[in-house]
C-alpha positions as CSV (number, residue, x, y, z in Angstrom):
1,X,0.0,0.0,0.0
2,X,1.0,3.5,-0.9
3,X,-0.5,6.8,0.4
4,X,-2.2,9.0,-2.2
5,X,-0.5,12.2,-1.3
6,X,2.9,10.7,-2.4
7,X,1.8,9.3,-5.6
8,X,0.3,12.5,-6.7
9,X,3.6,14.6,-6.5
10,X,4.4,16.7,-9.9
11,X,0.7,16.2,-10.7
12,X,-0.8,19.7,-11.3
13,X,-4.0,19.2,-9.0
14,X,-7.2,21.9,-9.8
15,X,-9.3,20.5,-7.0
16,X,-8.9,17.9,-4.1
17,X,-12.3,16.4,-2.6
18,X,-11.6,14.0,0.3
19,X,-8.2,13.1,2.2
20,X,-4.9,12.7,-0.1
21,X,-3.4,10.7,3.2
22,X,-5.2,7.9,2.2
23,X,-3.4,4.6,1.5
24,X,-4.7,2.8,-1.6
25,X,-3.4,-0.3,-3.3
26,X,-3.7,0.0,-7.4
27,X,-3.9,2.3,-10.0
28,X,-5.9,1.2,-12.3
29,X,-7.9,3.2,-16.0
30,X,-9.5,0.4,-17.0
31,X,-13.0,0.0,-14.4
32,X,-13.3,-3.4,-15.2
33,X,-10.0,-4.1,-13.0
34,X,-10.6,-1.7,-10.4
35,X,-10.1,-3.5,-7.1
36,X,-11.2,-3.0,-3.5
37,X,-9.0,0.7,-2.3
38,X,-7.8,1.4,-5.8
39,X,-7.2,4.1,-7.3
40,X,-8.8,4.7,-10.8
41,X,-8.1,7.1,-13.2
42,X,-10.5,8.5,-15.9
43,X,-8.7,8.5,-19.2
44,X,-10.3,9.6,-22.5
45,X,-10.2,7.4,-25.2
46,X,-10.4,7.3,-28.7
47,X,-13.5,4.7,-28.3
48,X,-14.6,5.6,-25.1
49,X,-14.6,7.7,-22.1
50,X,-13.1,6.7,-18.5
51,X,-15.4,9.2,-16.9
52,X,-18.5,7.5,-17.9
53,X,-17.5,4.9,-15.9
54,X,-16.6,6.4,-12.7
55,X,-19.5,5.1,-11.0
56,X,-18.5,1.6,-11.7
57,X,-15.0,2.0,-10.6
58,X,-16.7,3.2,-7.3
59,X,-18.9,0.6,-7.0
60,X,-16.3,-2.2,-7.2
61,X,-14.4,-0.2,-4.4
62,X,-11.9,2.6,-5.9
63,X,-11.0,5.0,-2.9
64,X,-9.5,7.4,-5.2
65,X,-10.8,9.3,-9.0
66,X,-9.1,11.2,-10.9
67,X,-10.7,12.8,-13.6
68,X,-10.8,15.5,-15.8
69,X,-14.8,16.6,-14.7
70,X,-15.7,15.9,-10.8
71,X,-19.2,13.6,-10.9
72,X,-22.6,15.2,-10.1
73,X,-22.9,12.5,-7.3
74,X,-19.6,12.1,-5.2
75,X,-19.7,9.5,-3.1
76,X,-19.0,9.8,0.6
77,X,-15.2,8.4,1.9
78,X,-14.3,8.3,-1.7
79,X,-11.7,10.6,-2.8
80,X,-11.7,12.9,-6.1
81,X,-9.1,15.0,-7.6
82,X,-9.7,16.7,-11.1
83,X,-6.5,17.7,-13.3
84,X,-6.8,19.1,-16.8
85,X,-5.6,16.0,-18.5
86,X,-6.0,12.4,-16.9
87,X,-3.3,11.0,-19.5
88,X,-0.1,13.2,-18.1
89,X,-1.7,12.7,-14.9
90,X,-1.9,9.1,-15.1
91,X,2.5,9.6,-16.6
92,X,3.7,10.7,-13.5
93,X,1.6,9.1,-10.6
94,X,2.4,5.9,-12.5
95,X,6.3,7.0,-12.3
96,X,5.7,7.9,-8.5
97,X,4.1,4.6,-7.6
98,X,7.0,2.7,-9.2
99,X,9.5,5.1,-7.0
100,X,10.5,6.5,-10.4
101,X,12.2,3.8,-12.4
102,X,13.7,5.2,-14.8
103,X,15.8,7.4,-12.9
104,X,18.0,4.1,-11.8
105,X,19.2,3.5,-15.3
106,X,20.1,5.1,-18.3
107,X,16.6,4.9,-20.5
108,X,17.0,5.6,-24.2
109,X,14.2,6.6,-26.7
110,X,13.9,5.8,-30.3
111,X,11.6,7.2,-32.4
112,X,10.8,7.8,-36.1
113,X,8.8,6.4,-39.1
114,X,10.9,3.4,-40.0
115,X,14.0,1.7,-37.8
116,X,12.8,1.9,-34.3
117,X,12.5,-1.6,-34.0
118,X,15.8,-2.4,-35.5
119,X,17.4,0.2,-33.6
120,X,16.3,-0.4,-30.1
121,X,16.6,-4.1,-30.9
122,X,19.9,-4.2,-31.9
123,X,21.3,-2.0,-28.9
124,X,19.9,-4.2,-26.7
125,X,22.0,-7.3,-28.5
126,X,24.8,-4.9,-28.1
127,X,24.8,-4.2,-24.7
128,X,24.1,-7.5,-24.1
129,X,27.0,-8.9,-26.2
130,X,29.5,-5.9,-24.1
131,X,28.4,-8.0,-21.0
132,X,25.7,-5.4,-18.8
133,X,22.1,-6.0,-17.8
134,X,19.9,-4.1,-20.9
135,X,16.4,-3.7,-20.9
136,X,14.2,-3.3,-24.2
137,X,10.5,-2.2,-24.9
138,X,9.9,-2.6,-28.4
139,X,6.7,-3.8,-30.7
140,X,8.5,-7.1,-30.8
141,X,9.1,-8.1,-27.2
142,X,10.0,-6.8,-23.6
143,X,13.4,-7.7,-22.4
144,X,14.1,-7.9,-18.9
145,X,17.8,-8.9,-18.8
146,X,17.2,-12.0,-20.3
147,X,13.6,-12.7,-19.3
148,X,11.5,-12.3,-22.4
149,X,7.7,-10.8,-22.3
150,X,4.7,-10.2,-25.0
151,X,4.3,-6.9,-26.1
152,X,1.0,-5.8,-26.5
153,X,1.9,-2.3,-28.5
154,X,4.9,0.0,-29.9
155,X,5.1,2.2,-26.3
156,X,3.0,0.6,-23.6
157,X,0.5,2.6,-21.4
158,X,2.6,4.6,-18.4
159,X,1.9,2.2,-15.8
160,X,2.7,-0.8,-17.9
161,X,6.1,1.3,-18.7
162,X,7.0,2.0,-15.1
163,X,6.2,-1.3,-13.9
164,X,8.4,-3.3,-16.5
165,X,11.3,-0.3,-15.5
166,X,11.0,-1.2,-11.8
167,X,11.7,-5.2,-12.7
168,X,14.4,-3.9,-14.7
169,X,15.8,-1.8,-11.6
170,X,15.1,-5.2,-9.2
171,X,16.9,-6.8,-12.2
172,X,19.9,-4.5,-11.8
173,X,19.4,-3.8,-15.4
174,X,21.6,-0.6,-16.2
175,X,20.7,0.3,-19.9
176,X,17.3,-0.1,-21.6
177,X,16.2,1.0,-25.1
178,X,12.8,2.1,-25.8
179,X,10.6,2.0,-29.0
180,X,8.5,5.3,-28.3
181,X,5.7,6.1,-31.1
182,X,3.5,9.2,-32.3
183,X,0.5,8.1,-30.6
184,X,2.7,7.1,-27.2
185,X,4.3,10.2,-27.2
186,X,0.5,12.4,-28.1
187,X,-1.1,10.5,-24.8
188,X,1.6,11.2,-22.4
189,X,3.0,7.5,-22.4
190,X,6.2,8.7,-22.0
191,X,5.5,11.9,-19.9
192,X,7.2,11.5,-16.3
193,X,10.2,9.2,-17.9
194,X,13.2,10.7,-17.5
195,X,15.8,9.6,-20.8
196,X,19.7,9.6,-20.9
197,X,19.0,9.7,-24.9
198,X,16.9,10.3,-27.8
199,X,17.4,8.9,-31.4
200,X,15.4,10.5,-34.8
201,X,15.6,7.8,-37.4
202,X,13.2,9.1,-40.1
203,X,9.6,10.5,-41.1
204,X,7.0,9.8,-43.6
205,X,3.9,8.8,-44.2
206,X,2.5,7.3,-41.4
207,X,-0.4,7.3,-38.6
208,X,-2.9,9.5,-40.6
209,X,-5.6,8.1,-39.6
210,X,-4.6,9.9,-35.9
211,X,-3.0,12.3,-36.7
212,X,-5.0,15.3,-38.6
213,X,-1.9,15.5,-40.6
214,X,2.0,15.0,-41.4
215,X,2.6,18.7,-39.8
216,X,0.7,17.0,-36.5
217,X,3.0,13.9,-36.6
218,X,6.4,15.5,-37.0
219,X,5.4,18.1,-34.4
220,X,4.3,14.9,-32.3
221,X,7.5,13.2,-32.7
222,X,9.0,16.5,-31.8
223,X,7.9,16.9,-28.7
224,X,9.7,13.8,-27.4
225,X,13.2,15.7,-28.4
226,X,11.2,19.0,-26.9
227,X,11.1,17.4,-23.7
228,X,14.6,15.7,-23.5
229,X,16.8,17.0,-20.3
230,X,19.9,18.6,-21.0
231,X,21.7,16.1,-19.3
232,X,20.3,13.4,-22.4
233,X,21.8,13.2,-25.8
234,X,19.3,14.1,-28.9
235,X,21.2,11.6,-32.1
236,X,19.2,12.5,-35.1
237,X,19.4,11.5,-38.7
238,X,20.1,14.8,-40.6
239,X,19.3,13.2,-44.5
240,X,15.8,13.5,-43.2
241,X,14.5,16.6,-43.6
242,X,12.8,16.6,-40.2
243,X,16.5,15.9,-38.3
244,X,16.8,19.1,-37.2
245,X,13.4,20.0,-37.0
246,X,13.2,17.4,-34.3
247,X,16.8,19.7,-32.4
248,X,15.1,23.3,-32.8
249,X,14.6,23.6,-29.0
250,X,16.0,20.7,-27.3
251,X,17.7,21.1,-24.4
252,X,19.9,17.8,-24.7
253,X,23.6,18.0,-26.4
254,X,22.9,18.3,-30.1
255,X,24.5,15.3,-32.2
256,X,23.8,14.2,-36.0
257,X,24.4,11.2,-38.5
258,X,24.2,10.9,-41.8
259,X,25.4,8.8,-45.0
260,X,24.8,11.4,-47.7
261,X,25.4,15.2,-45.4
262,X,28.1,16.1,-43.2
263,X,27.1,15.0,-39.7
264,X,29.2,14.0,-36.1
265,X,28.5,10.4,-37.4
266,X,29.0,9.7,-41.4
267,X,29.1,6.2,-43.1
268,X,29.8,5.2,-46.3
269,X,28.6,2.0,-48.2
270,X,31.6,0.2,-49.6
271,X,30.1,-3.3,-50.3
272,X,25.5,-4.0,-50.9
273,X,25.1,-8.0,-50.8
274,X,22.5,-10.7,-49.8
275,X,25.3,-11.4,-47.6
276,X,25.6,-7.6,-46.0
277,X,27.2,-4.5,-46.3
278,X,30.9,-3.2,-45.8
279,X,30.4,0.2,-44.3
280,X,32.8,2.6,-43.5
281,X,31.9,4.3,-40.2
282,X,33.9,7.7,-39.2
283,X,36.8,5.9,-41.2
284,X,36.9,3.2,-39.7
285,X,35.6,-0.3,-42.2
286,X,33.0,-2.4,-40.6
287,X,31.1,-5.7,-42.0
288,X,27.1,-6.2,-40.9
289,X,25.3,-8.8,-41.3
290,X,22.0,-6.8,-42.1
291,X,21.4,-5.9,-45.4
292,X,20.5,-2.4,-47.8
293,X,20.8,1.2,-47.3
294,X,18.1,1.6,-44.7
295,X,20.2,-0.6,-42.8
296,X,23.3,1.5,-42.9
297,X,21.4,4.5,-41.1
298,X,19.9,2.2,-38.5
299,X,24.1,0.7,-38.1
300,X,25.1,4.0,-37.9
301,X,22.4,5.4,-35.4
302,X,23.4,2.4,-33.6
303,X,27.0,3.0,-33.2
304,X,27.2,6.6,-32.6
305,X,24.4,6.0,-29.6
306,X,26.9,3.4,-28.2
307,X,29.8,5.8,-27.8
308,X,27.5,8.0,-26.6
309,X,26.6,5.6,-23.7
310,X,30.4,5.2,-23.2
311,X,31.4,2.3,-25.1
312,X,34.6,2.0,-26.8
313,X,34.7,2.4,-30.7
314,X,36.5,-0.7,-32.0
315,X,34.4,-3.0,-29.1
316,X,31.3,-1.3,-30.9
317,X,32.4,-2.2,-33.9
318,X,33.7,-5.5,-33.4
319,X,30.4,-6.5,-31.5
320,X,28.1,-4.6,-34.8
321,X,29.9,-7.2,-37.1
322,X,28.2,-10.1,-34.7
323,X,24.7,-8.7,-34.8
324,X,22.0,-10.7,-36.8
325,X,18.6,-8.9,-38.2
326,X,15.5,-8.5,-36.1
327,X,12.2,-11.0,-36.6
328,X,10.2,-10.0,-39.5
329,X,13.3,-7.5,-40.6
330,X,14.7,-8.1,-43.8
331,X,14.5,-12.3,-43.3
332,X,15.3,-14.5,-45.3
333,X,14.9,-18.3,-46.7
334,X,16.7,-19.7,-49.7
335,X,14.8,-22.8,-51.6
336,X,17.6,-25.6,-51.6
337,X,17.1,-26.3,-55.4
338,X,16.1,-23.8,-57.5
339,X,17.8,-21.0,-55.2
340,X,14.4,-18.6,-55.0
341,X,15.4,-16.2,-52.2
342,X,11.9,-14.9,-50.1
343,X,12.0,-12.0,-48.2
344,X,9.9,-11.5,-45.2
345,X,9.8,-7.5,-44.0
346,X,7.2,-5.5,-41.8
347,X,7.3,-2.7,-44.4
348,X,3.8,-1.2,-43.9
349,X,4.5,2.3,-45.2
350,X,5.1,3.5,-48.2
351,X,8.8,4.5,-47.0
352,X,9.4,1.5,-45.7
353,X,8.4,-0.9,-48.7
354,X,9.9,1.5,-51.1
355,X,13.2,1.3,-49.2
356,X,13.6,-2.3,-49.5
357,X,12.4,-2.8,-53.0
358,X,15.3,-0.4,-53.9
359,X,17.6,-2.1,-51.9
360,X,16.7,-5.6,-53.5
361,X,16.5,-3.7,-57.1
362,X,20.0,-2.7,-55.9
363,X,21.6,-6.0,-55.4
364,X,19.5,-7.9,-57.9
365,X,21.2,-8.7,-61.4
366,X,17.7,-8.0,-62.9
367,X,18.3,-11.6,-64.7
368,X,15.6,-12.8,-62.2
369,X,11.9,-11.9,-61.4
370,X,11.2,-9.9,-58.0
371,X,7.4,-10.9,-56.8
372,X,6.5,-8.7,-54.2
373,X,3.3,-10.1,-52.1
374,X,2.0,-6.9,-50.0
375,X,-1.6,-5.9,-48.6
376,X,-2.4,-2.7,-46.0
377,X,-4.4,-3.4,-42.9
378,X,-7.9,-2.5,-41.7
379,X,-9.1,0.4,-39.6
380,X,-6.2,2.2,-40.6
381,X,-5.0,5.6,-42.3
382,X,-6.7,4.8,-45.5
383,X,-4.7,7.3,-47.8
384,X,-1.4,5.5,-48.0
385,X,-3.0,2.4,-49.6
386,X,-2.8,4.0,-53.4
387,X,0.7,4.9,-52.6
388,X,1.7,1.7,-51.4
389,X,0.1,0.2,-54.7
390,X,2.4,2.9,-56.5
391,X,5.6,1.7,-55.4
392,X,4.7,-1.8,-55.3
393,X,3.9,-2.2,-59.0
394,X,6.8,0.4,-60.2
395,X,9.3,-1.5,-58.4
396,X,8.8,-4.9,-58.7
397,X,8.9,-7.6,-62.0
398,X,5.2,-8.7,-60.1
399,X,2.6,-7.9,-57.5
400,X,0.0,-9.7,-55.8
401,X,-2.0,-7.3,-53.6
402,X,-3.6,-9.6,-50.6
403,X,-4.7,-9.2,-47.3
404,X,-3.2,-8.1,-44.1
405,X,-4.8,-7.8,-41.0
406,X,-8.0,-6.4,-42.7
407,X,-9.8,-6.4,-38.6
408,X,-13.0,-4.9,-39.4
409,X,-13.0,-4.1,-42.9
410,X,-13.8,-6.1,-45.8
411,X,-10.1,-7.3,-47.3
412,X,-11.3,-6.9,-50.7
413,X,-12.3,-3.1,-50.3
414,X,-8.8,-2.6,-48.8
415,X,-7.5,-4.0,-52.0
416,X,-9.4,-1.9,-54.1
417,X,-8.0,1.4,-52.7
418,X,-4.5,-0.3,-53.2
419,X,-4.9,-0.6,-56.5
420,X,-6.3,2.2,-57.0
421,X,-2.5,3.3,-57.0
422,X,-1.2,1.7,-59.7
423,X,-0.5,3.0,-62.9
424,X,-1.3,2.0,-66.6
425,X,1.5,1.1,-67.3
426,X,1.8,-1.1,-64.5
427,X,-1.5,-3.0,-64.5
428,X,0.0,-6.2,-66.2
429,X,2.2,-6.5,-63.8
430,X,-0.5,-6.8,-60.7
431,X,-2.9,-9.7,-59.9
432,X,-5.2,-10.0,-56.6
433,X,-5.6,-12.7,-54.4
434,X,-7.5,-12.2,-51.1
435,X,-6.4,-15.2,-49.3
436,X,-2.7,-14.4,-47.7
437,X,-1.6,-18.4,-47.7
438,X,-2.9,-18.5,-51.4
439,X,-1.2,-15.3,-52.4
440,X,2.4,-16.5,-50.7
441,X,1.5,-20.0,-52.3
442,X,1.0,-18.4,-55.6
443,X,3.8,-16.5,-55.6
444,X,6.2,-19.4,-54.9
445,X,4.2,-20.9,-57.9
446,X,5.0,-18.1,-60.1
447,X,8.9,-18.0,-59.0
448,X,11.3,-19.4,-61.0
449,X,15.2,-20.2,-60.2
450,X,16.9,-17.4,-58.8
451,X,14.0,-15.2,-58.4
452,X,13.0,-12.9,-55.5
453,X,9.8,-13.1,-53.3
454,X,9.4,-9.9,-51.1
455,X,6.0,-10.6,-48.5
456,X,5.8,-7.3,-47.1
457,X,4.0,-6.0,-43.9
458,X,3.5,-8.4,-40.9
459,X,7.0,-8.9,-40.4
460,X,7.4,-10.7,-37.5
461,X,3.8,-10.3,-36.5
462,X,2.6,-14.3,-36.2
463,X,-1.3,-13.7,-36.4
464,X,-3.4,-12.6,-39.0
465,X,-6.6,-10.1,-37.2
466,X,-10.1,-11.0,-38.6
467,X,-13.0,-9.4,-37.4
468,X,-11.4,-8.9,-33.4
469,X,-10.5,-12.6,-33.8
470,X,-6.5,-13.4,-34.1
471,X,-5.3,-16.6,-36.0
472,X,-2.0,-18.2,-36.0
473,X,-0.3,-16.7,-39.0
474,X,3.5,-16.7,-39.6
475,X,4.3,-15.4,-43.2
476,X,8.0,-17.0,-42.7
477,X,6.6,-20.3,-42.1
478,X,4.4,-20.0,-44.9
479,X,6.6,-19.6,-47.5
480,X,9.3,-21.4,-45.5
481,X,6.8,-24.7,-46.1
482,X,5.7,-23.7,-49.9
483,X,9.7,-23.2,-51.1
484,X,9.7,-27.1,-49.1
485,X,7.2,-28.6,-51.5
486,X,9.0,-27.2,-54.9
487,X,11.5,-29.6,-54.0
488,X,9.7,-32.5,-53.9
């Protein structure tokens, strides 16, 4: 048990109703988990509202409610406290309940269109690898040292943050790398966190459908940077436009990277295989495993974030050459026979599947076909389904548009808008098929020795989402099983 009064310090309170030297057990925003003496916060959501609930939070025995409107009928005993926005509310009285977690270790954000996974990901292997305890919350997994957990989303809600931050501090975990997206940045996710670093990988077209547009996302994304200390480190990519947008008023030491404009961090591609890249990195030649030029940014964030943490330059270096790609990044299986090569990558975005269908057009002898297998998902920003037709059918030998996870929309009506994206020229090029497994199946059909399958956008996701119903669906597997049965 914890007394309310402690919990509530750096919240900016507008009214008090009751005793704050209560001692209450939870907090909890979801009323359907409010427990006897909890306290339960009313948060505005996108499909409901917290405070219509209040009631019911008090009827299953909250002893606290904070809220953004004090009920008509307050209950006697109870305590309310009304702020002007539940959500940062909810930031730090999650960070106080936890004893402030992220003050015991050195917490470092990454944020951007494309890379964060990779990024975050691959820091943690690094860490690792240099022999200290590392954290990681990414869209993949939690890491706790070595203890692995489901993630449910890209930045968890604040509480969820704070509590996997206090194992980490029981863990004596000493660096953790953070995933931290538009949306948990916009709801104060993040808010109350304090960060020894922040890295800017990239934006583009991406979140529409929540954000009111691409001025509100990269002012979004901003606001992480905004709010870094000036004891943190701001690491941004400065071939993106938005770099230093994202520095403007900072308060963290400035730092930039770069493989095309001079930056503190500069690499140069000396060697694109299947096999990796040869990179030279502030002069200095290092061989990755991971593969194209998207990849060469997210190395290069990479190392220049390690020295930045304190690590020496040719341990970095030495331990980048050992790293393997993340799940669903960039994977790949080679038939035995016939040598087709299939590509699984998350690329959802328009940036994201363009960059990847260069960097295969890149490496490719164009001798052999590139079938690119690629849907958008459901309840979703709607206007980057044309554009991901557009790309998809300009860069590749062949298309099949299929589903993703269409959730509450009919998959066929997603399809249409992504074709609607393709031009005349193109439309030879592009066929539909609605099923996933039928569309990977056919593509393997359609391949021929030597060629290229791309399935883009689950990545390492290993469901397919239906109508709120999730099936087992691994798009590595898949085509992992169909290359099997050509060689039979």
């Amino acid at each position: 048990m914890i007394v309310l009064k402690d919990i509530l310090y750096r919240v900016k309170l507008e009214t008090v109703v009751g005793n704050t030297s209560v001692a209450v057990n939870n907090i909890r925003f979801d009323s359907r988990e409010v427990e006897l003496n909890d306290v339960f916060v009313a948060i505005r959501g996108t499909a409901s509202d917290g405070h219509e609930f209040i009631k019911t939070a008090v009827d299953k025995g909250a002893l606290v409610v904070v809220c953004e409107e004090l009920p008509e009928v307050q209950v006697n005993g109870v305590t309310y406290v009304q702020v002007a926005d539940t959500k940062k509310a909810l930031a730090f009285m999650a960070a106080n309940y936890f004893d402030n977690p992220s003050e015991k270790l050195k917490l470092v954000g990454v944020t951007g269109t494309n890379g964060k996974t990779t990024i975050a990901t691959l820091l943690y292997d690094l860490f690792t690898k240099a022999g200290y305890k590392v954290g990681l919350l990414s869209t993949v997994k939690v890491m706790v040292g070595n203890d692995a957990f489901e993630a449910i989303r890209t930045t968890p809600d604040s509480v969820t943050i704070n509590s996997y931050l206090k194992q980490m501090n029981d863990a004596g975990v000493e660096f953790c790398f953070m995933e931290v997206s538009s949306h948990g940045i916009d709801q104060h996710r993040t808010t109350a966190l304090q960060f020894a670093g922040g890295i800017f990988t990239n934006l583009s077209h991406d979140h529409l459908d929540y954000h009111k547009d691409f001025a509100e996302y990269r002012d979004v994304k901003k606001r992480f940077f905004d709010e870094l200390p000036a004891s943190a480190f701001a690491l941004v990519n400065v071939d993106d436009k938005n770099g230093l947008v994202m520095l403007q008023n900072t308060k963290a030491k400035k730092y930039t990277y770069a493989l095309k404009s001079y930056a503190d961090y500069k690499a140069q591609i000396l060697e694109n295989q299947f096999t990796g890249l040869l990179l030279k990195v502030n002069d200095q030649e290092v061989w990755s495993k991971l593969i194209g030029n998207f990849n060469a940014y997210n190395i290069l964030a990479i190392y220049a974030a390690a020295e930045l943490l304190g690590l020496e330059t040719l341990e970095s270096l030495k331990l980048i050459s050992e790293l393997n790609s993340v799940n669903g990044r960039f994977q790949y299986v080679i038939s035995p026979n016939e040598k087709i090569t299939a590509i699984v990558d998350y690329a959802h975005t328009p940036d994201a599947l363009k960059n990847v269908l260069e960097t295969i057009n890149s490496i490719r002898t164009n001798n052999e076909k590139l079938i690119t297998v690629v849907g958008c998902g459901g309840d979703r920003d709607t206007t980057k389904r044309p554009k991901m037709g557009h790309i998809a059918s300009a860069l590749s030998t062949k298309v099949i548009f299929t589903s993703d996870n269409p959730r509450t929309e009919d998959p066929d009506a997603i399809i249409e808008d992504v074709e609607a994206g393709v031009q005349p020229q193109n439309f030879k090029k592009v066929m539909s098929v609605t099923n996933r497994k039928q569309a990977i199946k056919t593509a393997c059909q359609l391949a021929e020795a030597n060629d290229i399958i791309l399935i883009a956008g689950k990545g390492h996701e290993t469901y397919q989402e239906i109508n709120g119903e999730r099936f087992d669906f691994d798009d590595l597997k898949i085509v992992n099983e169909f290359l099997k049965q050509l060689n039979k």
